[in-house]
Rosetta silent file (secondary structure, phi, psi, omega in degrees, C-alpha in Angstrom):
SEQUENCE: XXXXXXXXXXXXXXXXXXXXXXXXXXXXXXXXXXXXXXXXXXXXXXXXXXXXXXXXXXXXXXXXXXXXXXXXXXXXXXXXXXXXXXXXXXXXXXXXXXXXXXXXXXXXXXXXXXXXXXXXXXXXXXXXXXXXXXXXXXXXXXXXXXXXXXXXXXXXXXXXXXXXXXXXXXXXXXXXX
SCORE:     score description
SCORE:     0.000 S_00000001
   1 L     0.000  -64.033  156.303   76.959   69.578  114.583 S_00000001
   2 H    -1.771  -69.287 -175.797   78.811   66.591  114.169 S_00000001
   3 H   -69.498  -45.160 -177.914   75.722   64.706  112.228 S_00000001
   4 H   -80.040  -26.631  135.422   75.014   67.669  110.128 S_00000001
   5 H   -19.041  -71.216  156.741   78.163   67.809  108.881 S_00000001
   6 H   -24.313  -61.106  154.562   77.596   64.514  107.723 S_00000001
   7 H   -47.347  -44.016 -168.152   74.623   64.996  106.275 S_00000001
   8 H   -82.486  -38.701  172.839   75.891   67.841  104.348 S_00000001
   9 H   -68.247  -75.116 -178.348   78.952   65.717  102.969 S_00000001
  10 H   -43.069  -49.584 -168.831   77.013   62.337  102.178 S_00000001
  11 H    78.750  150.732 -172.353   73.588   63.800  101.752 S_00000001
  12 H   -34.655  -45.524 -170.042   70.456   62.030  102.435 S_00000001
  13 H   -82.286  -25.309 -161.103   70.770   59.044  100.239 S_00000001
  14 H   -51.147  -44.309 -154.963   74.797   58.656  101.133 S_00000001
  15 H   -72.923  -55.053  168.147   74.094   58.360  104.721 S_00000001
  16 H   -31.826  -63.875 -178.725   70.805   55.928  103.983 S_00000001
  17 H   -56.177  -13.845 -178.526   72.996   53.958  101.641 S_00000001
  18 H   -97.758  -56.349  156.689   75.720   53.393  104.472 S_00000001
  19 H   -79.421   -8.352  159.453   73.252   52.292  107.043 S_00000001
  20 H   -61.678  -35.238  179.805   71.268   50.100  104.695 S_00000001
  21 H  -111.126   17.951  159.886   74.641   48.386  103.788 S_00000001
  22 H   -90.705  -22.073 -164.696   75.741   48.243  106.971 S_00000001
  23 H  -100.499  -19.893  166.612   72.881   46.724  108.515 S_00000001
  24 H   -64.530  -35.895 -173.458   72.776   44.063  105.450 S_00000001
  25 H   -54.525  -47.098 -160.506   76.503   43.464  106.544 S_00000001
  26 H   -85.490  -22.020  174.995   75.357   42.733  109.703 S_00000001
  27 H   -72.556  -52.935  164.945   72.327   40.401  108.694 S_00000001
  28 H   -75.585  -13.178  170.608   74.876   38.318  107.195 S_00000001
  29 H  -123.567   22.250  164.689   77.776   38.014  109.196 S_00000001
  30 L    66.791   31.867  176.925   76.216   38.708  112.683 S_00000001
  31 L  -154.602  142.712   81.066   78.772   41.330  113.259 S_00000001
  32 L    47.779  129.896  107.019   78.871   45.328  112.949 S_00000001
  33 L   -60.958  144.604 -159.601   81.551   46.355  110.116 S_00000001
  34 L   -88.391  -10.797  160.575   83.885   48.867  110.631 S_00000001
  35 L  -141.419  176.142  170.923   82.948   51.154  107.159 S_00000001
  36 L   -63.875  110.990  169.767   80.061   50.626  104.968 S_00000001
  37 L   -91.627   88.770  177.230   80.437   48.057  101.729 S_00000001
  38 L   -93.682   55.317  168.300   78.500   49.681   99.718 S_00000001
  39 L  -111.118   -3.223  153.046   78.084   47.464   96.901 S_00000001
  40 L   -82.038    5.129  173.249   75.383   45.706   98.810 S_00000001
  41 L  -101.717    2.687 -179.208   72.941   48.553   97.964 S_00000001
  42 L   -47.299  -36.459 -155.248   73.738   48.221   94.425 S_00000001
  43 H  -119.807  -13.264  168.512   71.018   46.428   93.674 S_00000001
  44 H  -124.198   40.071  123.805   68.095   48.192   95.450 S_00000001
  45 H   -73.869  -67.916  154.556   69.498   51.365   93.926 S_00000001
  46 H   -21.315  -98.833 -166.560   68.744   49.715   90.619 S_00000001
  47 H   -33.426  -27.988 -168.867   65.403   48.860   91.654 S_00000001
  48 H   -85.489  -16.384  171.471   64.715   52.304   93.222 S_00000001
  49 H   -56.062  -39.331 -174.508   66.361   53.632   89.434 S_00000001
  50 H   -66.388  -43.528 -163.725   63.577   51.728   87.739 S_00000001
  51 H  -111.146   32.904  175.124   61.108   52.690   89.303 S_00000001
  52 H   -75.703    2.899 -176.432   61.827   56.442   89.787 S_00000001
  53 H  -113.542   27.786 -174.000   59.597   57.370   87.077 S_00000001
  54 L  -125.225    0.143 -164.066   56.694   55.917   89.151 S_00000001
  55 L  -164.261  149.686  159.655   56.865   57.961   92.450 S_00000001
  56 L   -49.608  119.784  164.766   57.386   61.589   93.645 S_00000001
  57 L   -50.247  144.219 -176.825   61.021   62.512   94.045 S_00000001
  58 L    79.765   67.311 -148.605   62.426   62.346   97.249 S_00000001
  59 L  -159.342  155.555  165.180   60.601   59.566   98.531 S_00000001
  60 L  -134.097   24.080 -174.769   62.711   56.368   99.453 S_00000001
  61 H   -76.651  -20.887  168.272   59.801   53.987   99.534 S_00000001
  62 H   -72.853  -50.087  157.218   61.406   51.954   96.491 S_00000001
  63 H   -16.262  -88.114  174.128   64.264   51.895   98.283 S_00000001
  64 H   -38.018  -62.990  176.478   62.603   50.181  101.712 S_00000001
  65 H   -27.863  -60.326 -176.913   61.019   47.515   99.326 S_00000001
  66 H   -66.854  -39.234  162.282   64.103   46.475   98.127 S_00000001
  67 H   -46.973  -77.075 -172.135   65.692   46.503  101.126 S_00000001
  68 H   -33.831  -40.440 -177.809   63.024   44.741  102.433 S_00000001
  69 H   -68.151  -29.134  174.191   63.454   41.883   99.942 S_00000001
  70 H   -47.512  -75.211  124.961   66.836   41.944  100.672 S_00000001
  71 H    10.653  -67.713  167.724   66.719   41.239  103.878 S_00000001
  72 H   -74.562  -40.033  124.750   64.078   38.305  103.377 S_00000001
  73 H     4.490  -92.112  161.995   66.522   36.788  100.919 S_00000001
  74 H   -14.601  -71.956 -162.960   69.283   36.659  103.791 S_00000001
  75 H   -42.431  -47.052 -147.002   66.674   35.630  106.522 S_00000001
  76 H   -85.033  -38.252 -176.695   65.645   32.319  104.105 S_00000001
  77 H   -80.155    6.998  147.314   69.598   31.467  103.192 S_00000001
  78 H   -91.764  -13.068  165.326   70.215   31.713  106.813 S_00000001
  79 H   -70.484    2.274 -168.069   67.180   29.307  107.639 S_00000001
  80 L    27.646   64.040 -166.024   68.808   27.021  105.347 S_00000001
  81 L    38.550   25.497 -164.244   65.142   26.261  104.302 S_00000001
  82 L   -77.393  -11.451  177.917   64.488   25.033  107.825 S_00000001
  83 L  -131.665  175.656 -176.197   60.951   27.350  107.533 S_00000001
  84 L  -115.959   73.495  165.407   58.522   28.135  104.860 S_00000001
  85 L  -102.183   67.655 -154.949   59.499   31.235  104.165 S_00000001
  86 L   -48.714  103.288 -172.308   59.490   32.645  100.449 S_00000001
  87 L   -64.069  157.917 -179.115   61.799   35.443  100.057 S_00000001
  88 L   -82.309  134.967 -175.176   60.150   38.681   98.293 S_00000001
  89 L  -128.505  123.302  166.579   61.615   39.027   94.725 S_00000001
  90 L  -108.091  161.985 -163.721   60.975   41.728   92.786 S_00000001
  91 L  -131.082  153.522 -172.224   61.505   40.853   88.889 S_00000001
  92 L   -96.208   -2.608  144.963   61.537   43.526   86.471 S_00000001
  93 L   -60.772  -29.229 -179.064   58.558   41.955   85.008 S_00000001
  94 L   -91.227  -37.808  168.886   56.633   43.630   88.225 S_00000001
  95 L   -90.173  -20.305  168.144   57.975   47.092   86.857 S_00000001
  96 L   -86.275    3.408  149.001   57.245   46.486   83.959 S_00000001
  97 L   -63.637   30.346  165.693   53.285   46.040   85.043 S_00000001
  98 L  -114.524   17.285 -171.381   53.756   49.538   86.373 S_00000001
  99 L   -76.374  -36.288 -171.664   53.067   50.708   82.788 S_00000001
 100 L   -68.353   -5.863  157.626   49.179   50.333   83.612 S_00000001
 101 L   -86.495  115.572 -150.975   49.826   53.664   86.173 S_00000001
 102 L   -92.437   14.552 -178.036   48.065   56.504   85.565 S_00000001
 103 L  -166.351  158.532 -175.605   49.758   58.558   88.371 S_00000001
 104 L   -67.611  114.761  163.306   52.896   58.812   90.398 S_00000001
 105 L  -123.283  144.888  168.567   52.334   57.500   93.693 S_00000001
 106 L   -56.073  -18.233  161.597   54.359   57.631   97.245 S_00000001
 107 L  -118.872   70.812  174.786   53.748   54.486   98.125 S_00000001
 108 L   -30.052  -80.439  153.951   55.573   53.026   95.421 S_00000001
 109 H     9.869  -99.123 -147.194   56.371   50.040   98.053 S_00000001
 110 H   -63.194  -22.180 -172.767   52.607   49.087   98.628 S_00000001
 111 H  -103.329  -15.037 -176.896   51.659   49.112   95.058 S_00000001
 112 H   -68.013  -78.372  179.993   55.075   46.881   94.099 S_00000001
 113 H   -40.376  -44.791 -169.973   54.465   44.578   96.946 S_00000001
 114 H   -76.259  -36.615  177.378   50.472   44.187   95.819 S_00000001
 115 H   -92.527  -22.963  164.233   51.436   43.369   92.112 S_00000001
 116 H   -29.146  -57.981 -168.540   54.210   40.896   93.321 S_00000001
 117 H   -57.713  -58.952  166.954   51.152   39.231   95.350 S_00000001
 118 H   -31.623  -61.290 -172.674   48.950   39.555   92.447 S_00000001
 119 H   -91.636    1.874  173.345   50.891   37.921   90.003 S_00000001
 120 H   -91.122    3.037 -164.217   51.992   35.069   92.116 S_00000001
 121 H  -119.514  -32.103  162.223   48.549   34.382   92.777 S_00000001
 122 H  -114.415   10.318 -176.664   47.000   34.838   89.708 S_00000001
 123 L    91.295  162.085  179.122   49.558   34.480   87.208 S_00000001
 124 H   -78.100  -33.748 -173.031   51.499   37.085   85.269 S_00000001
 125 H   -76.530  -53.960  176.706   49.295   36.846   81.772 S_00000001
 126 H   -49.600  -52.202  177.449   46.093   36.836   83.555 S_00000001
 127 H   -47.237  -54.045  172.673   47.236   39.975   85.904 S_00000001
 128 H   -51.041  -25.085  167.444   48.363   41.697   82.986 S_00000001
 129 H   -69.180  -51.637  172.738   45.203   41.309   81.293 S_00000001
 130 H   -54.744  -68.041 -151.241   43.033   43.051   84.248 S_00000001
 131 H   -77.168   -8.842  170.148   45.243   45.582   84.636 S_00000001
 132 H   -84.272  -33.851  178.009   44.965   46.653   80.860 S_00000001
 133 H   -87.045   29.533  156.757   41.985   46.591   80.910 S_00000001
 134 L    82.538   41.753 -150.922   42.112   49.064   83.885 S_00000001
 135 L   -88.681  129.604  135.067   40.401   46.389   86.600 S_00000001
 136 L   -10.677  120.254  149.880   40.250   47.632   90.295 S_00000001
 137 H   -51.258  -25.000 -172.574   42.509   46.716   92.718 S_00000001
 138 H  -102.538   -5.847 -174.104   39.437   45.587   94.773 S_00000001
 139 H   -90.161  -45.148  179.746   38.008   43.739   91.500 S_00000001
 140 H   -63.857  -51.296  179.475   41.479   41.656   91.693 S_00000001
 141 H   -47.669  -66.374 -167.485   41.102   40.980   95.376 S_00000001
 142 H   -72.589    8.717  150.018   37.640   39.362   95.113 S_00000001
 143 H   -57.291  -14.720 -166.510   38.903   36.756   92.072 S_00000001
 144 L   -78.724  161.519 -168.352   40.943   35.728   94.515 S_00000001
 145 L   -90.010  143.964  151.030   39.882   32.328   96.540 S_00000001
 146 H   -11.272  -68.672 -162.939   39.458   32.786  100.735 S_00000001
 147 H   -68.223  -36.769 -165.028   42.753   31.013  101.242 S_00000001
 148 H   -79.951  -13.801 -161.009   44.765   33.358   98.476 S_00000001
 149 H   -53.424  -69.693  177.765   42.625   36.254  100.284 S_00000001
 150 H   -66.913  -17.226 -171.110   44.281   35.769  103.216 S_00000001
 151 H   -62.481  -25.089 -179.043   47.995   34.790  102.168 S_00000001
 152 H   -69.399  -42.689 -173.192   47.709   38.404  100.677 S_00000001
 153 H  -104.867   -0.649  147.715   46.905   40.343  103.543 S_00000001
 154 H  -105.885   29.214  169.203   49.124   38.423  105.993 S_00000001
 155 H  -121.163  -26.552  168.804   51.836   39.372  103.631 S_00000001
 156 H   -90.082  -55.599  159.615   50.676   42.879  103.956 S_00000001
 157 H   -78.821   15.644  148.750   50.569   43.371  107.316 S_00000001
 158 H   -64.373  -50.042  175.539   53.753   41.742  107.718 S_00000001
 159 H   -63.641  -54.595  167.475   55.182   44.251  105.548 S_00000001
 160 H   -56.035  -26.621 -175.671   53.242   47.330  107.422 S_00000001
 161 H   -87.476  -59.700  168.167   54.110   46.178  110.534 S_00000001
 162 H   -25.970  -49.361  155.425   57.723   45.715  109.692 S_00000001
 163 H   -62.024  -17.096 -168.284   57.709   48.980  108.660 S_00000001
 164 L    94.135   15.112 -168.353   55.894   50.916  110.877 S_00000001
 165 L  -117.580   73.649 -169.366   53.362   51.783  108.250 S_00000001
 166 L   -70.472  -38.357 -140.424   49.611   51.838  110.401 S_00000001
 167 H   -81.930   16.573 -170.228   48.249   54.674  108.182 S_00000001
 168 H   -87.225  -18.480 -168.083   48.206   51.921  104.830 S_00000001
 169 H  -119.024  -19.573 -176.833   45.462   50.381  107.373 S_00000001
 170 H   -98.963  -31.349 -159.012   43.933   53.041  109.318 S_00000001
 171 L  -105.084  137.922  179.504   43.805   56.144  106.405 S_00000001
 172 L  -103.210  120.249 -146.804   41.287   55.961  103.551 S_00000001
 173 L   -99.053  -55.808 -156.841   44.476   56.509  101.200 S_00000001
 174 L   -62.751   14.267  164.270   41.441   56.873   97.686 S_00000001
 175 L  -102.775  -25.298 -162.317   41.277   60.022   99.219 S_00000001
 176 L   -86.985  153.653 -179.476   44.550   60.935   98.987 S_00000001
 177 L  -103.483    0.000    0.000   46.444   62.252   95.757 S_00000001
């Protein structure tokens, strides 16, 4: 009763947006706050604004991304560079390479995260060129060199396993609409 109440006041994204910026609170000051600041979702609202004309409504997979980056962003300014980790950035250059989509898709997230990867690995002018001219996703993968092969897909199942997301690896998704 209690919860649904909640729900019913807040609504999906309020109550998402209060534990997302609670649990950000808590990434940075190692302690629990007693309400929600939510001006630390401010910014992966934006992102999920941008890119809402890319994905099926009601989907919060832009969201998670952002989060996610969020998140690695903390983790590296609390390592005080002590590891070699590269926080995830998305740049509004990476939405704006979402022009080259010919369909909405649900896993907003996985196709963000893949042109991030993409263009750090092959540059932004080249990537842009492939994807106008409507190149594969698997045509991009093999330019890449052994060593970039893997930094891509141990960046991806970092990200699936951190989420919880087996079926991006188990499910033949080109089936899926």
């Amino acid at each position: 009763g209690f919860l649904g109440k909640i729900l019913s006041i807040c609504g999906w994204h309020g109550i998402r947006n209060r534990l997302a910026a609670v649990y950000i609170e808590y990434a940075m000051t190692n302690r629990f706050p007693e309400t929600a600041n939510l001006s630390l979702v401010n910014d992966l609202i934006t992102i999920e604004n941008k890119l809402r004309h890319f994905t099926p409504q009601g989907y919060s997979r832009a969201f998670l991304l952002a989060f996610y980056a969020k998140m690695t962003l903390i983790q590296t300014k609390k390592n005080n560079g002590t590891t070699r980790v590269t926080p995830l950035i998305i740049k509004d250059e990476h939405i704006e390479l979402m022009k080259y989509s010919k369909a909405k898709s649900i896993r907003i997230d996985w196709l963000i995260l893949e042109l991030i990867l993409f263009d750090k690995l092959l540059g932004t002018e080249r990537l842009d060129n492939f994807l106008k001219s409507s190149s594969r996703y698997e045509t991009l993968y093999t330019l890449l060199e052994e060593s970039e092969q893997r930094i891509m897909m141990d960046n991806l199942m970092t990200y699936g396993s951190s989420i919880n997301d087996a079926d991006i690896f188990l499910t033949d998704l080109s089936l899926q609409s």
